[in-house]
N, C-alpha and C positions, 0 to 999 in steps of 0.2 A: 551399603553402597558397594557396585561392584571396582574392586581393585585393581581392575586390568585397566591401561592408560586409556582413557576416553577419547571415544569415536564415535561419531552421530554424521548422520548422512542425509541432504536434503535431496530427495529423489520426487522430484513431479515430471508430468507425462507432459509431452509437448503438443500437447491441442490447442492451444493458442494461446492469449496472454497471462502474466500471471497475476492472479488476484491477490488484492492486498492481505485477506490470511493468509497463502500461499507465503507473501511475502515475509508475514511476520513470523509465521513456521521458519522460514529461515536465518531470519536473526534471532531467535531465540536459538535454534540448534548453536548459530557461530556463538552466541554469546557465553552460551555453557563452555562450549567447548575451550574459546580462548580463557574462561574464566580458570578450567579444570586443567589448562596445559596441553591437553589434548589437538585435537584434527579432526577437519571437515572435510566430508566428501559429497560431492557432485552425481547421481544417478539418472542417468536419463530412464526412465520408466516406459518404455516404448514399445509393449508387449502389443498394443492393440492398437495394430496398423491401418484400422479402418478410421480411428480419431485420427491419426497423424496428420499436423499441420505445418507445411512447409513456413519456417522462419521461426518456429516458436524455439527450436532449442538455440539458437543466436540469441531470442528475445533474451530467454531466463539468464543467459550467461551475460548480456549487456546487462538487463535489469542489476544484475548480484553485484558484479562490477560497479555500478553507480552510487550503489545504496553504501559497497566500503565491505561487503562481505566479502571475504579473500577465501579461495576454495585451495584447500592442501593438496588434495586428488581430486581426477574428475575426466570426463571427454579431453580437455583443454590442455589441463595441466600433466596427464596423465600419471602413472602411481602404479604401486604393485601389482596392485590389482584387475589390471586393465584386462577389458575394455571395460568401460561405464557407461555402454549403453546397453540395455539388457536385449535388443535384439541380434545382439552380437556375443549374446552369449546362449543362445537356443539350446543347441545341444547340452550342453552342463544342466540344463533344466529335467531333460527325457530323463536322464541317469538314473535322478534322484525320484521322481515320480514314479519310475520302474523299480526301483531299488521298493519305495513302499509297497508296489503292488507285491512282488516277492514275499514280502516280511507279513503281509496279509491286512496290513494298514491301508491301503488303498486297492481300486477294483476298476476294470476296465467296464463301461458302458455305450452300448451300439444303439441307443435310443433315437429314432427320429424328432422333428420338430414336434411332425405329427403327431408320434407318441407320446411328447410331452406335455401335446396342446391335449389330448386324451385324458391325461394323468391329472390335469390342471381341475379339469370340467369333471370331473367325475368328484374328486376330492371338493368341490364349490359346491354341488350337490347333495351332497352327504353331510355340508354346514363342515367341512373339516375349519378348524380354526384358522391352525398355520399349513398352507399347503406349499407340503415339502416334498424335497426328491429325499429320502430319512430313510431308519434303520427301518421301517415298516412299509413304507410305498418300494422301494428300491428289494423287496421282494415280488414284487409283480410287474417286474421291469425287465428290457433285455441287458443282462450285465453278467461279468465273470461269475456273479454270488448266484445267480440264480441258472445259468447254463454251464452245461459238463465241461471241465477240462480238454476236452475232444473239439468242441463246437466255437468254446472260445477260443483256442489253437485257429481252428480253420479259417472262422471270419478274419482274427491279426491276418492270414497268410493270404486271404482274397484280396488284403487291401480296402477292406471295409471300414468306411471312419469309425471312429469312435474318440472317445473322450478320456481322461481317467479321472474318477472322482476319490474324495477320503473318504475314508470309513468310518464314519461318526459311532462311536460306542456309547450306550443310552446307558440311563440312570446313571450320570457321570458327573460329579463337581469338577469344572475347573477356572481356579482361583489366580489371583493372579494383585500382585502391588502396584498400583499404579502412584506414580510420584506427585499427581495432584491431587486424584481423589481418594486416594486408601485404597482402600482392596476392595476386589471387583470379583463377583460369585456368580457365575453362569451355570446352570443346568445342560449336560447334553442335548437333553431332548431340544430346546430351543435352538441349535445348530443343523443346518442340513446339510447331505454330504456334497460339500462344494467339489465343482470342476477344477482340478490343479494343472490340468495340461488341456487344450483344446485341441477339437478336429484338425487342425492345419498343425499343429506342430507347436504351438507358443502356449506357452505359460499363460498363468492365472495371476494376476497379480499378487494372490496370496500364496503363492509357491515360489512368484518370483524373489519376491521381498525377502523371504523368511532365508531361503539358498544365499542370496547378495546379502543377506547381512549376516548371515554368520559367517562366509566365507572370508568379507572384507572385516570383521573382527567391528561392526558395532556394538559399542556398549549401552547406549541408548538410544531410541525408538522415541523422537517426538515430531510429533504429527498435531493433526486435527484432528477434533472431536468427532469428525464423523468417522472416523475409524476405527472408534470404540468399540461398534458392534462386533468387530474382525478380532478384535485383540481376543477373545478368549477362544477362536479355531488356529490364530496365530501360537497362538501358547501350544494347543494340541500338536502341529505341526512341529513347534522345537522338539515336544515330548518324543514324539512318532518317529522323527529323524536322529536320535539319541544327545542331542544338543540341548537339554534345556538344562543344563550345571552353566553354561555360558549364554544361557538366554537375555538377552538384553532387557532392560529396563524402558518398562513405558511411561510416558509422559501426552496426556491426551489433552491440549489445548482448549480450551469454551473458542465460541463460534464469532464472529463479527456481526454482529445486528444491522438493523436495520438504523437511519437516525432517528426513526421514532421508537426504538427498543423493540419493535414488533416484527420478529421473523427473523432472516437470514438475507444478511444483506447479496445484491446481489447487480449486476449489469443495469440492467432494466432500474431499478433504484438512484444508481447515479446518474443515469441518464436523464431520467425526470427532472433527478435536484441537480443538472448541469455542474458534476462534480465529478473528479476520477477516482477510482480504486485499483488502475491499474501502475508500475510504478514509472512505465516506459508511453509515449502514445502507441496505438496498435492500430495498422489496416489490415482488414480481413481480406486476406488473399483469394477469396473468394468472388465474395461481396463490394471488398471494397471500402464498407461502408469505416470509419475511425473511430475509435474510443479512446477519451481523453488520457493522459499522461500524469504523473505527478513532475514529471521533470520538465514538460513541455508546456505546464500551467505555470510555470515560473516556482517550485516550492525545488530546494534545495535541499540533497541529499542527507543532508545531517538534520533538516527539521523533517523530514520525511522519517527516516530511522527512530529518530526520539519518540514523535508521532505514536507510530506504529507500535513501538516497546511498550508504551504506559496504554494499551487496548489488550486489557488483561490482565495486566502486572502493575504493580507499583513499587517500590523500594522502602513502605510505609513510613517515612517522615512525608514534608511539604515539601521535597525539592521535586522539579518538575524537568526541570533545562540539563539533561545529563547527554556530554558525549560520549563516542564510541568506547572509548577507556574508563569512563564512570558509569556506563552500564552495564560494562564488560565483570567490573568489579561488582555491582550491587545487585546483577539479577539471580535470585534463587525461583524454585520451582514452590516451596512454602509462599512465595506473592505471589505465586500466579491463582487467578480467580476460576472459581469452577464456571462459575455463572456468564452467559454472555458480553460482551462487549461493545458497548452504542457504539457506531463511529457518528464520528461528529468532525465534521469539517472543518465548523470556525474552530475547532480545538486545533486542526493542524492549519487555521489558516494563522489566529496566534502564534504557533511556533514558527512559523515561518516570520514573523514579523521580529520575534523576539533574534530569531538569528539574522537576519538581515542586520539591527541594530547594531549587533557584537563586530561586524565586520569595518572593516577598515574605509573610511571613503576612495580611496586609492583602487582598490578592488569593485568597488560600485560602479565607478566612472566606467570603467571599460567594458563592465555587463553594461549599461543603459545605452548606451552610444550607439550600437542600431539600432534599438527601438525609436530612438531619434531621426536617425537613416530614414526606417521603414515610414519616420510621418513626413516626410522630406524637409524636416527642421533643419536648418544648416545651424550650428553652434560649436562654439570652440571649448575646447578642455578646461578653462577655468572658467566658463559660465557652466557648464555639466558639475565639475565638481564643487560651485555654489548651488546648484541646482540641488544635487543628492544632498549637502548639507542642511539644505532647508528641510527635504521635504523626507527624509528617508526613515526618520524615528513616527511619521504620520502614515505610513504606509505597509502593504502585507508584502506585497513583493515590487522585485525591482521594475518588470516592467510597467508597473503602477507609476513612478517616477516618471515617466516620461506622460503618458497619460494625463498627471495629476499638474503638470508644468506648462499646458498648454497655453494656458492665459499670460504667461511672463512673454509671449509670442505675439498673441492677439490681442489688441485693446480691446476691453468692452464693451460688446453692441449694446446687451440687455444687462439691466442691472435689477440684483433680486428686491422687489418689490415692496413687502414685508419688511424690510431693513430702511427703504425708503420711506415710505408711511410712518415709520417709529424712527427715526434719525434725521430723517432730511429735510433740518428746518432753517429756519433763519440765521441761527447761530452759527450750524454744522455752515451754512455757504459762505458767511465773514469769516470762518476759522479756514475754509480752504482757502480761498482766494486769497487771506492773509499769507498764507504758506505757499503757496505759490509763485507770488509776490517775492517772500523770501528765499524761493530756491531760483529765482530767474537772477536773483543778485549775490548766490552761491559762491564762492571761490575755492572751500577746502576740498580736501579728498571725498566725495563720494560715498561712504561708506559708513556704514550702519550706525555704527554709536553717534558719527559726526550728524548725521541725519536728524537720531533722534536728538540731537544735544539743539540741532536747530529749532526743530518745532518742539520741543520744551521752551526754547528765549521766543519762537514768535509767539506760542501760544498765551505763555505769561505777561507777555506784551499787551496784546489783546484783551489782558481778561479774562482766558477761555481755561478751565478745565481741560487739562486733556483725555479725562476718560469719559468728557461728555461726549467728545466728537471723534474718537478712534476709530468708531462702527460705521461713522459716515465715512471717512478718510480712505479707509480699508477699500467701502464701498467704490468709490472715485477710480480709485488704484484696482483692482481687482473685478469690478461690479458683482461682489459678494461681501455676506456682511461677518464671514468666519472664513478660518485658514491659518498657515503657517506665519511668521512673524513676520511681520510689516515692514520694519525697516529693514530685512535681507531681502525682500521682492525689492522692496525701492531701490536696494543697492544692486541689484543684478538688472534691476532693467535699467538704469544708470539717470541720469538728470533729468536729460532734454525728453525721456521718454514717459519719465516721471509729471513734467510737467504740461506735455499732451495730454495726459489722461486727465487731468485735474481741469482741465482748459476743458477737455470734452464732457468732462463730467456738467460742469459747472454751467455750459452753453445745454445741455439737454436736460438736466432735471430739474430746473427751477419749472418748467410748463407741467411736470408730475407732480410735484408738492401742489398747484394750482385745483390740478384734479382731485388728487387726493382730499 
């Protein structure tokens, strides 16, 4: 392990929202990091200004914010290092790309499009396999390698674009540890000499990266899997720039699947299954058009994070339910899986359920109360917080509470039918009426146990079982023949309202038992 104080840096581009691997890229970085003592930094990756989308680097920094990732440096926070956005660091980029051409590790190229739509067609014809700009096509190309010292002078001095690319050197191993999958053996030849600086002036993302992170002193480099392919010209690069004694340690993440395991998950996926993977909702400043939120589907930060950690990793016991301080503690890069990652929505519609639970009724009341608003329910703070008591361990989220309480509002018109057919007989109507009878002559307090303690004495009176006739009673009360417990409805919607229902019930379904 490297011994220098650990530093890892979440650096995504701001092309628009950020996706949930994106997202979990970045709580794994903070996770190592607070795990190791270490610092997090913030990189805006902003080399390629034709993606650039107005509002994404806000998004990622609310997003980080909400999830509980706290950035040490960054745009925001600022830090030694600054600035942290890498178009703001252009020039520090030429240096070092000139500095390789110098050293003879990299070569300036004046190819047109044209020429390399040439280059392309010519090598497809000849069945080339891999058609590369390589240590063999890039001699029959316009570049410093192949024109005089004289020629290449002049064109720099016309003002003639050009590019600079690396100098890939063939028959070459390079090997390289990666902290999930072992060690990683690439051939030269399989690399082509990539673009490190473009026409306009800006880096290559692989020139940028490799400069900002050794400059800011990262010690590891975890990312996604699709980066993989980069990691053995990224290692050349340390080599090439005399940095690789300090080369940072790679950690290349598996991918997020699809929910049927099949592919990479992606936009288009959630859209279908009416689910988000994004952790903010996003409008496209374009278009317009919205993509769902985690935070705006009602799932809360901490089951969102929990979520997100166990797609990929586990802590290999059964514990499932771990906060920021017990992931912090238990994540290593040995549980992270090579292999991809289903997402599975009811997985994080579960935890979200699971933490609703934990939380205090005090704290529910005051989430649910617009949604209340928004149905124009008028109701007071101790029917809300019997409300949330009933219903809040049967529920994924809170604005389901209000949603799921609308019947304690509305008497019922239709009663499920099914429940009447198999309950609603002769017996179930002398056991209401009897209890109706007994709450219209009612005098204690109202409330739950007193309730049932009644219709246990009228029931026994009667004769009646009472788990013959519960699913009719329910029905009467509810006109459903399941739900939350019986005598908390009766007690929140209070006597006289208790006894409407049972009056209505009783005047309308004896004509369906008829039918039936």
């Amino acid at each position: 392990m490297n011994k220098l104080p650990v530093r890892v840096r979440f650096a995504p581009s701001p092309t628009g929202p950020l996706h949930a691997g994106g997202v979990r890229t970045a709580l794994y970085n903070y996770l190592f990091a607070r795990q190791q003592g270490g610092q997090m930094l913030l990189r805006i990756e902003d080399t390629d200004q034709n993606r650039y989308v107005p509002g994404a680097e806000a998004y990622i920094l609310e997003a980080l914010e909400w999830l509980g990732i706290a950035i040490d440096e960054g745009p925001q926070t600022g830090g030694p290092h600054a600035p942290y956005r890498q178009s703001e660091r252009k020039e520090m980029y030429r240096e070092y790309a000139e500095r390789l051409v110098k050293e003879g590790k990299a070569y300036y190229a004046f190819d047109t499009a044209e020429d390399l739509d040439v280059m392309r067609k010519r090598l497809e014809e000849a069945k080339v396999a891999a058609v590369q700009y390589n240590a063999i096509t890039r001699q029959e190309m316009k570049n410093s390698l192949t024109l005089s010292a004289e020629e290449t002078q002049a064109r720099l001095d016309s003002g003639e674009p050009y590019v600079i690319r690396m100098k890939i050197m063939p028959k070459e191993d390079i090997r390289f540890n990666d902290l999930i999958r072992g060690w990683v053996v690439v051939h030269s030849s399989q690399i082509d000499d990539k673009v490190l600086l473009k026409s306009d002036g800006m880096p290559t993302y692989h020139l940028a990266n490799i400069v900002d992170d050794h400059l800011m002193g990262i010690t590891h480099v975890i990312r996604g899997e699709e980066w993989l392919p980069s990691a053995p010209l990224h290692v050349l690069l340390y080599r090439y720039l005399g940095w690789e004694s300090t080369m940072p340690q790679f950690a290349h993440l598996p991918l997020l699947l699809k929910p049927d395991g099949n592919g990479k998950l992606s936009k288009r996926d959630a859209d279908l299954g009416g689910f988000p993977i994004f952790p903010l909702e996003w409008t496209d400043p374009n278009t317009g058009d919205k993509a769902k939120g985690f935070r705006e589907e009602g799932y809360s930060p901490e089951a969102t994070a929990n979520f997100l950690a166990l797609l990929g990793w586990n802590a290999g016991t059964e514990q499932e339910m771990f906060d920021m301080d017990q992931l912090i503690q238990a994540f290593s890069f040995e549980r992270v899986h090579k292999a991809g990652a289903r997402f599975d929505i009811q997985k994080a519609n579960w935890f979200n359920q699971q933490y609703l639970k934990l939380q205090d009724d005090a704290s529910i009341v005051e989430q649910v109360k617009p949604f209340f608003a928004a149905k124009g329910i008028a109701v007071t703070d101790e029917q809300v917080a019997q409300i949330v008591h009933l219903l809040k361990d049967r529920v994924h989220f809170v604005k389901e509470i209000a949603d799921e309480s609308v019947f304690l509002f509305n008497a019922p018109e239709v009663y499920d039918q099914d429940v009447v057919i198999k309950k609603w007989n002769e017996e179930a109507v002398n056991a209401i009426t009897g209890f109706k009878d007994a709450l219209e002559a009612f005098e204690g307090d109202f409330v739950a146990d007193q309730i049932k303690a009644a219709l246990s004495a009228n029931m026994e009176a009667q004769g009646i079982k009472m788990g013959k006739i519960m699913q009719a009673l329910r029905l009467a009360v509810t006109g459903a023949g399941a739900g939350p417990d019986l005598m908390v409805i009766m007690e929140i919607l209070g006597r006289e309202e208790v006894i409407n229902r049972l009056s209505n019930s009783l005047d309308r379904l004896p004509a369906q038992i008829r039918l039936a």
